[in-house]
C-alpha positions in Angstrom: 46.2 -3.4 -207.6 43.7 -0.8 -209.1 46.0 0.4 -212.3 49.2 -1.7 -211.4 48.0 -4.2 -212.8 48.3 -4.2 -216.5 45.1 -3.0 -218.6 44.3 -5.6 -221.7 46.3 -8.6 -219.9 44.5 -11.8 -219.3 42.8 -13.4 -216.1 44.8 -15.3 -214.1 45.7 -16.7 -210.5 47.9 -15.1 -208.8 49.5 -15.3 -205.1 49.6 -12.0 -203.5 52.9 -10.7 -202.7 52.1 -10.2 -199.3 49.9 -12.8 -197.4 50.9 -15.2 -200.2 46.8 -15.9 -200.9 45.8 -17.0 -203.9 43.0 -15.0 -205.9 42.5 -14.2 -209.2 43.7 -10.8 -211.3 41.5 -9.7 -213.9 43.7 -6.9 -215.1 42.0 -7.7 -218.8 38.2 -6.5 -217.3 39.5 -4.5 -214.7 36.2 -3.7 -213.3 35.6 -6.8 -212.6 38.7 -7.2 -210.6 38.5 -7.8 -206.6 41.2 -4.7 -206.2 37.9 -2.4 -207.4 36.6 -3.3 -204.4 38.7 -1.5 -202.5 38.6 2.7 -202.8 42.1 3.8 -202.9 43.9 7.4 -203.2 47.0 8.3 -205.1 48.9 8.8 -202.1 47.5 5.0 -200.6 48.7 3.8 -204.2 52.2 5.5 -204.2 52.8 3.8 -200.7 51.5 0.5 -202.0 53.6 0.7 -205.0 57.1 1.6 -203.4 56.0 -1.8 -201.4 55.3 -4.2 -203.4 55.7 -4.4 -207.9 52.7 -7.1 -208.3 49.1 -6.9 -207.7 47.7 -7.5 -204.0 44.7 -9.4 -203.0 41.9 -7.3 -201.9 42.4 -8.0 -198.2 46.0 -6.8 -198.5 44.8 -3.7 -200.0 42.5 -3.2 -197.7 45.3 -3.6 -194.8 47.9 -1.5 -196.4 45.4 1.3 -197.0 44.7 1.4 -193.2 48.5 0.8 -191.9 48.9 4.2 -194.4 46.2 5.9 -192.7 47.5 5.4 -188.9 51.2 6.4 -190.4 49.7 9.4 -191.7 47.3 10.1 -188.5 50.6 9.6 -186.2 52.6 11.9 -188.5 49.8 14.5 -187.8 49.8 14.0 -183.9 53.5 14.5 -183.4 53.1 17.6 -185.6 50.6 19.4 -183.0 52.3 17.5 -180.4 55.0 19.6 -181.5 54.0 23.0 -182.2 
């Protein structure tokens, strides 16, 4: 994921945690990394993070970020709903 994966470390193939894809990390050139590819807030990376403890494939980020989003957009309706 953007900074869970750790800065200076080498590239390497991984298989995400969640779909169980393969892709490659490159937490050593970070930018470079397919997780940049994917705009994330600290609240999507605190939900991602008490998920999973390994890096994600971009398409799993992608997905997490949006299942986040409709938690937090239901969480909203049943507020108003509510008051």
């Amino acid at each position: 994921m953007s900074s869970a994966c750790a800065p200076g470390a080498k590239h390497e193939r991984k298989h995400c945690p969640r779909c169980q894809r393969e892709f490659e990390c490159k937490a050593g050139s970070i930018l470079l990394c397919q997780c940049q590819t994917v705009v994330l807030t600290a609240e999507h990376m605190e939900y991602i993070n008490a998920l999973y403890d390994d890096c994600l494939c971009a398409e799993c980020l992608l997905s997490l970020r949006g299942e986040f989003n409709n938690r937090q957009h239901q969480r909203r309706i049943h507020r108003l709903s509510r008051g």
